[in-house]
N, C-alpha and C positions, 0 to 999 in steps of 0.2 A: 657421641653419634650425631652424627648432620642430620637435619631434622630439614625437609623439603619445604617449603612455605609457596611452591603452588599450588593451585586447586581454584578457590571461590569462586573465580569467573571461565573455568574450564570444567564442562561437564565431564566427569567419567564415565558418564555413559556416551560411544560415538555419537555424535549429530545426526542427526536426523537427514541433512544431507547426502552422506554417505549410506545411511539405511539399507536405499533401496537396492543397493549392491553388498551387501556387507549381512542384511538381515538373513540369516538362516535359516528361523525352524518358523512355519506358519502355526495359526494357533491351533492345538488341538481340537478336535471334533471326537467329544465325547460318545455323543448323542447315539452315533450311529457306528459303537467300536466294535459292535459282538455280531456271530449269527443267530445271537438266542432272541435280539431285539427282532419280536415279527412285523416289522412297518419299517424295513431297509431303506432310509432315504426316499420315507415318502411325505406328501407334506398332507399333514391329519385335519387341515383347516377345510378341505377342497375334498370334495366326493370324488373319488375315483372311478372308474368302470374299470370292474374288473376282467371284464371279457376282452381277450386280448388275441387280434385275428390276424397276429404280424406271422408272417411264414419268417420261417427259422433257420438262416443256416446251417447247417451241422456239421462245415467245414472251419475249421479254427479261426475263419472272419466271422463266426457267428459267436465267439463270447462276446460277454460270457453267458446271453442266453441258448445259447447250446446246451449247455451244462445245469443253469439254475434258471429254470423258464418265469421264476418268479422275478428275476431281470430284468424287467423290460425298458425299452432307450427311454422311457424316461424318468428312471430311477438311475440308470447309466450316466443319463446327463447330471443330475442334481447330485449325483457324486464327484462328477468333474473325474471320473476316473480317468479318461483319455486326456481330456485338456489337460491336468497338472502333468501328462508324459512330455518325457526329452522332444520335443521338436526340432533345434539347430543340431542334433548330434547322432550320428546314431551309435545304438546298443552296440557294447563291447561284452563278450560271454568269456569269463575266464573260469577254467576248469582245471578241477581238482578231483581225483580219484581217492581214496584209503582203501588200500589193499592187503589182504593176508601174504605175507611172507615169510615163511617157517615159521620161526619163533617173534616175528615182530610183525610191527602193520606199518607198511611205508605209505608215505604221502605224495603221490606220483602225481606228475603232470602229464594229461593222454598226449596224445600225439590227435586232434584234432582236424588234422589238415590245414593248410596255410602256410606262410612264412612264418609267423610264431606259433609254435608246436603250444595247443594248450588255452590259447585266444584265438576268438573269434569275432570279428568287426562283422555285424549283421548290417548287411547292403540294404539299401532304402528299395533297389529294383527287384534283383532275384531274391526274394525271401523265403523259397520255397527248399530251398538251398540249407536253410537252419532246420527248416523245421523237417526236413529227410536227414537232419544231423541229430536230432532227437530222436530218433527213432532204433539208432545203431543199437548193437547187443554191446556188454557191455562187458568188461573181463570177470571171469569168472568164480576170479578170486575178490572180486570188489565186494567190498561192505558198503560202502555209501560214495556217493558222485555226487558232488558239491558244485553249485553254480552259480558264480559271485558276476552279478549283473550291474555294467557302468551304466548310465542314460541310457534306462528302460523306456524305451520307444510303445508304441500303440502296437505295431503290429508282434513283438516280441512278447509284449503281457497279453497279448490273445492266444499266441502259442504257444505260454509256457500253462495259461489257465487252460488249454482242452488238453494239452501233454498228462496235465498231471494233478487234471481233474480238482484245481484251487478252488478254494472260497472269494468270490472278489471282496470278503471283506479283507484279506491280507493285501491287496494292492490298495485298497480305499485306505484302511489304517494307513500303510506306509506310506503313502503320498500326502496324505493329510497329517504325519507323523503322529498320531494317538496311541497312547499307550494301551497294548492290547494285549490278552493272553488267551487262547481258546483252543482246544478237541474240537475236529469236527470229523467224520467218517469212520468213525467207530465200525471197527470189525474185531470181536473176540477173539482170539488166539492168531489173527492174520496182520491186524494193522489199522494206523488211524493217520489222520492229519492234526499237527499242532504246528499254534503260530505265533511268538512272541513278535510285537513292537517295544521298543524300547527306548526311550531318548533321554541320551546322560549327557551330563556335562568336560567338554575337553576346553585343552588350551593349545593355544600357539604362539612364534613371535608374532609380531603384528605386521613383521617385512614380509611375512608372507600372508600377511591377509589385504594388500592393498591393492592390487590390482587381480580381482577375481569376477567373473562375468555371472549376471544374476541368474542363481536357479529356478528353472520352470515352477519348483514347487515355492517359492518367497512366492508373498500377498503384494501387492501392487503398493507406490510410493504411499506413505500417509499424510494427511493434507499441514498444513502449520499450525491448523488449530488443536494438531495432536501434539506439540510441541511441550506441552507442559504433562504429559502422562509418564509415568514411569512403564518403559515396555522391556518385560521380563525377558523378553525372546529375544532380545538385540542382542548384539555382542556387546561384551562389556571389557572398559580396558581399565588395567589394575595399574598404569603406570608406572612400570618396571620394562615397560616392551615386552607384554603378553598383553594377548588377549582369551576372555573365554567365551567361549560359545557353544552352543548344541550342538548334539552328534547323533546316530539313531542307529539302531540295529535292529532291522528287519527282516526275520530269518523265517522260512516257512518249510516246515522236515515234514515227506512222507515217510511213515514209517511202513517195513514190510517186512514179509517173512523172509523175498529173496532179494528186492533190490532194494534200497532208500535213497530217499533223493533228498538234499537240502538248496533249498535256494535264498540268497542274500543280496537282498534289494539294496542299490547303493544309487540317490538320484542322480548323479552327476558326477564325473571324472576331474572336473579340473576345482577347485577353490579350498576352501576350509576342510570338508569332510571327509573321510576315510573312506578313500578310494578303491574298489573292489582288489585290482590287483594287490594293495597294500595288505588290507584283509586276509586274503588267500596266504600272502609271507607270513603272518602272525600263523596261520592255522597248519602251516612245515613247520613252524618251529616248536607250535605242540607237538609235531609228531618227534620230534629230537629231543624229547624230554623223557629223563628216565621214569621219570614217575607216575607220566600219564601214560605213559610206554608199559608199565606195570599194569595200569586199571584196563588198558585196550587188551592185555593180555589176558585178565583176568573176566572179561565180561563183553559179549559182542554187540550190546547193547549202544545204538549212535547215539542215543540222547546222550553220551557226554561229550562227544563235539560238543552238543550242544550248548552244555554247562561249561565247557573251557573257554569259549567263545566270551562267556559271559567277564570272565577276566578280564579281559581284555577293556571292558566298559567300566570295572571295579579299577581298572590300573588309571585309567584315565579321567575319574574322578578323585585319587589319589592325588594327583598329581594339581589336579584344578584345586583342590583343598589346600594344598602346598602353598598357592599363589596366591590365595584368598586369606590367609594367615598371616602372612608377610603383610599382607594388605593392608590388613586389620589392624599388625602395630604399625604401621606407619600414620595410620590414620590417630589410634590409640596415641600416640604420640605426639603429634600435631593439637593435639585435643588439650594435653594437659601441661604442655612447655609455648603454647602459641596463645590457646584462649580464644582458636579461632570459632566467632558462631556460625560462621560460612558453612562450614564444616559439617552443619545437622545437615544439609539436604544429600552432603555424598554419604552419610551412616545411614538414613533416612532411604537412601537408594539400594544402598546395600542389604541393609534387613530385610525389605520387599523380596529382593531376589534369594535370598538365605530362607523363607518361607516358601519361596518357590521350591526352589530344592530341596526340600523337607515331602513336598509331594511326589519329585522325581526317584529320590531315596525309598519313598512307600510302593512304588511301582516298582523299585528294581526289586524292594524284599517278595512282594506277590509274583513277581514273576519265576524266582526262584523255585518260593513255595510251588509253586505251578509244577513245575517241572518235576518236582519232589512227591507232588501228590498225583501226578498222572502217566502213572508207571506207561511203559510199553505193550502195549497188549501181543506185539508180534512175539517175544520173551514167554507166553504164555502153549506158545504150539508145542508139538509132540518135539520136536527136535532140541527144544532145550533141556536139557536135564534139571533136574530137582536142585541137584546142587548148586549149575551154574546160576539157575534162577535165583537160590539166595545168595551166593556172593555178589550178585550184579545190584541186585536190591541192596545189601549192606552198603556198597560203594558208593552207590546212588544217596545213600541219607548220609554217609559222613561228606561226599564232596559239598551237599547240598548246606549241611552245616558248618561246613566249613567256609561257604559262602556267604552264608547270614551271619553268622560271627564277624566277616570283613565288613560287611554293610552295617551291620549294627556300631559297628567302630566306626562309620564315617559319619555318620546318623548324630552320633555322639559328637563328632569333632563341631561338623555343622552348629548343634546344640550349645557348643561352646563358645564357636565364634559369634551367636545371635547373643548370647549372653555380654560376651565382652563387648560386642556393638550396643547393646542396653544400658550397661554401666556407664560408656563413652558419651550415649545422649543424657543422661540423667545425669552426669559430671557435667555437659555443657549447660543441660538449662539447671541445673546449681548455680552455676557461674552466673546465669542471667540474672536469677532472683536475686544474689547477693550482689550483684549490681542494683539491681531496683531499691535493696536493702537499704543501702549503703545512699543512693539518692533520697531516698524516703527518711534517713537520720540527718542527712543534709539540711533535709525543709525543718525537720524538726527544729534543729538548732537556730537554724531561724527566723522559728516561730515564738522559742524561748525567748530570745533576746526581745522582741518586740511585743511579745504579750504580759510583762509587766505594764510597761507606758501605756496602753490600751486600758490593763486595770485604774490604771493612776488616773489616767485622762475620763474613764468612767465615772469613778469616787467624787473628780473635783465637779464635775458636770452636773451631778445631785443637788436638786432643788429640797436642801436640809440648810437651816437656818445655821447649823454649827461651823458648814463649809462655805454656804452663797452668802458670806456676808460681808463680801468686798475686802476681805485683808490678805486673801492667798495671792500669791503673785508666783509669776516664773518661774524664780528661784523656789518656791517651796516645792512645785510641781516636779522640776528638775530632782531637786533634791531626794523627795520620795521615789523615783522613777528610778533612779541609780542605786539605792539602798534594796529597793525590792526585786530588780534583776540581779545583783552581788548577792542577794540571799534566793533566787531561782536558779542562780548557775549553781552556790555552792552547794542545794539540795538535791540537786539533778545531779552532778560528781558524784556527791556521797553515796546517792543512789543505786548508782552504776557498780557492776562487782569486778570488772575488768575496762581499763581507758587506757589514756596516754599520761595521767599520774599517776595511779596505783597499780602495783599487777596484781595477776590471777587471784582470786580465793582470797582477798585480804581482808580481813575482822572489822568489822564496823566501827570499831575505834580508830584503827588505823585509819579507814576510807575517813572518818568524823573528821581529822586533823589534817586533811590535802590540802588546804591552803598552807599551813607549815611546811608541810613537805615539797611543795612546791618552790616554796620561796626558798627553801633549803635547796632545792637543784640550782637554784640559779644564783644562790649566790656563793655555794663551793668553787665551781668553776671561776667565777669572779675574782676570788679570792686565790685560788693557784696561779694565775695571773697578774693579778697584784701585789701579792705578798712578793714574789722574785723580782718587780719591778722597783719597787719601796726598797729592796734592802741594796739592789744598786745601787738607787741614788744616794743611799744615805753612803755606802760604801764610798763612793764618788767624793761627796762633801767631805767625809772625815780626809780622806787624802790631799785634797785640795787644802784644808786648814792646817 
């Protein structure tokens, strides 16, 4: 196998130059993921007044305090909820229906109005336009109307949060991409709101990640002095022509007795991320499956859109795992046929990020769990039956384990490839110390050779009438100098239980007698050498006489 010997002076993580176009996911904002947190993006250092005398629209330019008066602009602002919206682009609304038809549920595209039956391009002028298109009745066979949104503009998340009565923490998470999971509008037997974030990791070639224009939600360039950080959130290239990088799925289901709505926040239409349209194709081709064609049959419950969905972010860390494996021997490899030490700081970058994903893996099991544990309360009304209510519930905990079972298999792979990147650092600095070893027996040798003479030259320097009494001369110093190194080499040899005279494990007698054995290698060979040369010439002279 050819074994690459670039790297040392090429980062695999891209440069920092291209970042500012290239960087994807901003950092998450924990702080302020839930609506259980009661101080929503507000700052706890600074007394507030809480007397708030703003008059309130109550027409869909007034989210989101129309709706949650505890909103006020300036918890709005310090969310950046508007600013991180699509500005150069506007909103694209692509719709999807799931409708009962006899014995199946097809995945129909409406007829909208427009040239593309189905999308909708929301006009920066008449916007009044969309929001009397929210309002339509809807067919009456629909189970759930699904609404995959490209470059979510300002004024379309103010009308889709009075439509359909959201929490702005689902646009705050999703723009700020945090991982989130949360119930909010709990109604017993009628219906509630739930809202996963989610941000997995995908891959692509890298010919299609090089000219992509920077999204609204990327954090501003970072300065040179950030140059030596490892930043988790870059794209990383595995030098094979992929790249990987974050991905997000931000899905927010009202659930109800007669209609449900889901909506899936997508920031932007054109670069790396999985573009709403794109989306919406994965979510036809669940419906062309027999076996989720089976569970829709079996249970009218949407929350498993919502779990099939979740596929889709298990497929594509699949896949990212695929590339990071390859990775890893190639790196593995370099490691133990090259000796390269260059080499700690791309293992060194990689484990960084392999910890990372270790937390995006525990968010995708909680979100799971989530969904697993916060059954449907619409499923609860007089119209469902006994029965259906526990098949839909049975189906819900095998798909749900069925889920976690795949995630726990990734969790594992992960675990293995931080393992094998562990082994690869601790094989390199092996190699360092047995370098340092190896110099440090160096000095030693030495020091042998020259700390007889040193003893000698101490002894004769003794002011002892047996030595200072003028008859030792050079020669005698010489003399003992030489005698007492030939008896410090051959004690240091014997010592040794493995060298370049004796091997392995050999008995103290043996090791006692290496200067024989020595002289014995050298003068065998000597001797096959010159025994065939001697009997030439004698051969030579007998003929000659």
């Amino acid at each position: 196998m050819k074994v690459s010997t670039k790297r040392s002076d090429i980062s695999q993580d891209i440069t920092l130059r291209n970042a500012a176009s290239l960087r994807l996911a901003p950092d998450p904002m924990y702080l302020h993921a839930a609506p259980s947190r009661p101080w929503p993006w507000m700052n706890l250092d600074v007394n507030s007044d809480l007397t708030d005398t703003t008059v309130v629209n109550q027409s869909w330019q007034g989210y989101p305090q129309n709706q949650f008066r505890n909103w006020t602009p300036d918890k709005v602002q310090r969310s950046k909820m508007f600013e991180k919206c699509s500005k150069d682009q506007p909103s694209t609304i692509y719709w999807m229906d799931v409708c009962d038809s006899e014995n199946v549920v097809r995945f129909t595209i409406p007829d909208m109005g427009g040239n593309d039956p189905g999308t909708t391009k929301v006009p920066t002028k008449d916007l009044n336009q969309f929001w009397d298109m929210l309002q339509q009745n809807r067919p009456e066979n629909s189970r759930v109307r699904w609404l995959f949104v490209d470059d979510l503009t300002q004024p379309v998340l103010r009308m889709l949060g009075t439509k359909y009565n959201i929490e702005p923490f689902f646009f705050t998470s999703s723009l700020h991409w945090t991982p989130s999971r949360y119930q909010d509008t709990l109604r017993h037997g009628k219906g509630d709101h739930i809202t996963i974030v989610l941000p997995f990791l995908q891959s692509q070639q890298e010919s299609r990640s090089t000219n992509t224009r920077q999204s609204p939600t990327d954090p501003k360039a970072w300065d040179s002095v950030t140059d030596t950080l490892i930043d988790i959130q870059a794209p990383f290239s595995t030098g094979d022509g992929h790249v990987l990088f974050f991905d997000v799925l931000a899905i927010h289901m009202v659930r109800d007795v007669k209609e449900n709505t889901i909506i899936s926040y997508h920031p932007e239409s054109k670069g790396h991320r999985t573009p709403a349209k794109h989306l919406r194709s994965l979510i036809q081709f669940v419906g062309e499956s027999m076996y989720w064609q089976k569970i829709f049959g079996k249970s009218k419950d949407p929350t498993f859109l919502f779990l099939a969905i979740l596929w889709y972010a298990l497929r594509e860390w699949d896949e990212s795992l695929d590339l990071l494996f390859r990775h890893v021997s190639e790196l593995e490899l370099q490691v133990l046929q090259l000796d390269n030490i260059s080499l700690i700081n791309d293992l060194h970058v990689l484990q960084a990020r392999l910890l990372h994903y270790q937390s995006l893996l525990h968010d995708f099991e909680v979100a799971v769990t989530f969904i697993e544990t916060t059954p449907n309360p619409a499923m609860e009304s007089h119209e469902v039956t006994d029965e259906e209510r526990t098949d839909s519930n049975a189906l819900m905990k095998k798909e749900c384990k069925n889920l976690l079972s795949e995630i726990d298999r990734l969790e594992r792979r992960r675990m293995m490839l931080s393992s094998r990147l562990k082994n690869a650092m601790d094989f390199t600095f092996a190699i360092v110390n047995t370098e340092d070893s190896r110099r440090m027996q160096r000095f030693t040798y030495l020091t042998i050779v020259f700390l007889p003479a040193s003893f000698t030259a101490s002894i004769f320097g003794m002011n002892v009438i047996e030595i200072d009494n003028g008859t030792q001369t050079l020669a005698h110093y010489m003399v003992v100098t030489v005698v007492l190194t030939l008896v410090t080499i051959y004690i240091v040899v014997m010592l040794q239980e493995q060298n370049w005279v004796h091997r392995r494990r050999a008995t103290l007698l043996q090791r006692a007698v290496w200067p024989i054995r020595l002289l014995w290698r050298i003068i065998l060979p000597l001797q096959d050498m010159w025994v065939p040369q001697y009997r030439r010439s004698s051969t030579v002279i007998d003929v000659t006489a």
